[in-house]
N, C-alpha and C positions, 0 to 999 in steps of 0.2 A: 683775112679781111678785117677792116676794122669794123668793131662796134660802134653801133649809131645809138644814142640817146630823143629822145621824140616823145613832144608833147601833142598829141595827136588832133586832127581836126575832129569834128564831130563823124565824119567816112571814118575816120582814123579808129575810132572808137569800135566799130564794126568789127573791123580787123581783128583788135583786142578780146573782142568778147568770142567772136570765132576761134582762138588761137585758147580763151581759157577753156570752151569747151572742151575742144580737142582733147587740153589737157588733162580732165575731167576721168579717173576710174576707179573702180571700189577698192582697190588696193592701195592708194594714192596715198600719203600723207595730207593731213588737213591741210587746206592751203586755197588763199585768194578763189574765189568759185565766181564766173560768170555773174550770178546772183547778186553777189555784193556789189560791181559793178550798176547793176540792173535797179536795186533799192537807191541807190546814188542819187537816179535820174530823179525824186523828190525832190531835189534842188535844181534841178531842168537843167538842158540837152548842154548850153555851152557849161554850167557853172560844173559837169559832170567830164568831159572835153578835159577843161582846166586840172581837175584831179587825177586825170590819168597818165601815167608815162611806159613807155615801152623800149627796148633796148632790141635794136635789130643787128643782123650780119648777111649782109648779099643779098638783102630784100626779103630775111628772114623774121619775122619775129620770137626773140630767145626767152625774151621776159619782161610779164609785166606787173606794172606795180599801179595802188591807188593811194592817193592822200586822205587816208581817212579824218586826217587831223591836218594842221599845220605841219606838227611833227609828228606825227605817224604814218609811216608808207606801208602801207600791205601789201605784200607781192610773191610771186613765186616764178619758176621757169619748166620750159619744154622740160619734158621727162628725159630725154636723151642728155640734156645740158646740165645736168644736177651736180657734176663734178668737171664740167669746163671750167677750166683754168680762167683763161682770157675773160672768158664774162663772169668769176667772180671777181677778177680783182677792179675788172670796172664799177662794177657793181660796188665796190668797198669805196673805190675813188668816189664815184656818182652820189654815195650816201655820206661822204665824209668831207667834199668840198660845197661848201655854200652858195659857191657862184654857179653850179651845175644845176640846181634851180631842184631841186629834188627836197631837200632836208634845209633848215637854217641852222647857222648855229646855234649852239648851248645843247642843252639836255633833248634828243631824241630818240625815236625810237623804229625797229622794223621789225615787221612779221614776215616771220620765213617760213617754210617746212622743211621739218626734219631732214635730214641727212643732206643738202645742200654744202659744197666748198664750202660755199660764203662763210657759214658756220665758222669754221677753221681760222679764215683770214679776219673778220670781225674778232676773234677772242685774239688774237695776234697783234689787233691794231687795242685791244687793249678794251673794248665791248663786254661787258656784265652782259645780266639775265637777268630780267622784269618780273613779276609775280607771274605763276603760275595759271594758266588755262587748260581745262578738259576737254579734249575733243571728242564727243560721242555720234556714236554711226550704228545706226537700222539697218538692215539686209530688207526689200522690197519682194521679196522672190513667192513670198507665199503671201495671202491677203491678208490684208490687216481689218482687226477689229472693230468693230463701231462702239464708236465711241461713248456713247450712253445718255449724251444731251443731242439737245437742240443744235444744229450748223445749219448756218446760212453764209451765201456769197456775201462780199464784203462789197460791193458796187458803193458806184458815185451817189447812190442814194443812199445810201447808210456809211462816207467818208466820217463822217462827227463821229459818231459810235467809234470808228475807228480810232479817229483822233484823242477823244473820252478814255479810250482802256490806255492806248500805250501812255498817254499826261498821267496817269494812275500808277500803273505798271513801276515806272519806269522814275517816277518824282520828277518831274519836269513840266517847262510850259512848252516847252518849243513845237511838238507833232501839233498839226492841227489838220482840218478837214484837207489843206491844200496838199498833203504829204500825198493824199489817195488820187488828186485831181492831177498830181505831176506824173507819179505812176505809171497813172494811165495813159497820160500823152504821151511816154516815153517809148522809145522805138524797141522796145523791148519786152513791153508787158503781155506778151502772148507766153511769154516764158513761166509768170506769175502765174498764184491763186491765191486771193486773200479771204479769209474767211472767220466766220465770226462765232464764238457760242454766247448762248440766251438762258438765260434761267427762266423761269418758270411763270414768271410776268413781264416778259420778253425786254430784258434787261440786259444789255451787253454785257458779259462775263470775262471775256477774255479774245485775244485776237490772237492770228496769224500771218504773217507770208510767207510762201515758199516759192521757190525757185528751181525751173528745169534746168538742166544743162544739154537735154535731148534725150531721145527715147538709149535705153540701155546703158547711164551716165548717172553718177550721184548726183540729186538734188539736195537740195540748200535750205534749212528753216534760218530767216530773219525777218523778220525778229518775230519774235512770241510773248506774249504780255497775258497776265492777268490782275484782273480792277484789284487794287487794294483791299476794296469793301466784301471780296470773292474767292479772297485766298481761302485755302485749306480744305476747298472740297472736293478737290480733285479736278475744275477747270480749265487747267493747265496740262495737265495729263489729256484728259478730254480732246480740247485743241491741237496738243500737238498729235495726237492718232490720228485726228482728222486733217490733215496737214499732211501728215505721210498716206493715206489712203489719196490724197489729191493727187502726190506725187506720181502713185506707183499707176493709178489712171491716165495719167500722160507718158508715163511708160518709162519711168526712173526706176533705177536696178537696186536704190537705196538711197537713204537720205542721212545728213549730216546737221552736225551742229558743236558750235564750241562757245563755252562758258567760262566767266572766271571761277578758278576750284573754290575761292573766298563764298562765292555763288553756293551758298552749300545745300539750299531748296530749289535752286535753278536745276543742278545736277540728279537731286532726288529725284524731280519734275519728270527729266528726259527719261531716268532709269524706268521710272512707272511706265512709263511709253511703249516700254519695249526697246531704247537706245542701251547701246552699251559700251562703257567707258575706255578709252585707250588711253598710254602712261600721258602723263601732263607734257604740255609744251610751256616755250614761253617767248616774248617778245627780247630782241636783243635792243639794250639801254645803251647809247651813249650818255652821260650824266658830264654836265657843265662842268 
């Protein structure tokens, strides 16, 4: 049967995010997580539509991918499809011709997971390897810690605060209070839990989201921030405990997280947590 390529309506998105769950289990290589999708929706319902694409076969979906960038596609496929043939080499077509509406020309780029064909046929069509990322993963099975600060829900009444830590975090202007307000609208934020720590004259410290994939399924930290003014006392360690206790309360079997290794306080960060590191991955580059 042929492969169908599809930019999905807003129902279409549905599909997708059912189909990453599914894909979703502890054993899994890091890879596209419902979640990411679900954080998308900060740029609302169609501009999120737009950035997704899926690759079907007899009314099946095999794989899907997001535009995190113009040129960055994230994506992964069914566990069964990891070494189909036919959908990798679409896959290589889909990401290598410009008129298929996926990638533009010049320098691009895609995230895959581990042991995927594609691998193969991308280093064949002539595809490097990008810097380095860590992917670290918690086990949920036993209860996790408290944290030792102050957590609060991140509601629409404390968006700013939100918007505050990651403009900090992160050196940017772009998060702003509407990041929490789209969120929210989005047909997905039951999957969420954002949440906040406060120092000690209740001052935003550092934030959270995480992401269900469903009860017995890896959940998702993105992103996690802490205020510039807050580094070094262990905030970030803090937040992200309470971020996986969020988790393991909606009934997530473990939680995930990948950083660039360049990140070398980021990774510290996660290690304090209780995450533990798995060998590096990295984004396949085509370069102009």
């Amino acid at each position: 049967m042929t492969i169908a390529l599809s930019t999905p309506t807003a129902d279409g998105v549905r599909e997708a995010m059912a189909a990453l769950r599914k894909w979703q289990h502890d054993e899994a290589p890091m890879q596209l997580h419902s979640g990411d999708i679900g954080w998308n929706y900060r740029f609302g319902t169609a501009e999120t539509a737009a950035a997704v694409r899926t690759w079907s076969r007899d009314g099946r979906i095999l794989a899907v991918g997001m535009l995190d960038s113009p040129t960055l596609v994230r994506m992964t496929v069914a566990p069964d499809a990891f070494r189909d043939e036919d959908l990798a080499r679409r896959l290589v077509e889909d990401f290598s011709l410009a008129e298929r509406g996926v990638l533009p020309e010049g320098t691009v780029s895609v995230e895959a997971p581990r042991g995927l064909l594609l691998h193969d046929l991308l280093t064949e069509e002539g595809w490097g390897v990008d810097e380095p990322w860590t992917p670290l993963f918690r086990d949920l099975a036993e209860a996790v810690e408290d944290p030792g600060v102050r957590i609060e829900a991140i509601g629409l009444e404390q968006a700013e605060d939100f918007a505050h830590v990651l403009r900090s975090a992160f050196d940017t202007t772009r998060p702003t209070r509407e990041y929490r307000h789209g969120m929210s609208a989005g047909p997905f934020h039951a999957d969420a839990r954002c949440l906040g720590a406060y120092d000690d004259r209740g001052n935003p410290v550092a934030v959270v989201t995480v992401w269900s994939a469903g009860p017995g399924k890896p959940g998702l930290v993105e992103p996690m921030g802490v205020h510039a003014d807050h580094r070094g006392r262990g905030y970030g360690r803090a937040i992200t405990v309470a971020g996986a206790a969020a988790l393991r309360e909606m009934g997530s079997s473990s939680v995930r997280v990948c950083t660039p290794s360049s990140n070398v306080g980021g990774v510290a960060t996660y290690k304090a947590a209780g995450f533990t590191a798995r060998p590096e991955i990295a984004d396949r580059i085509r370069k102009a």
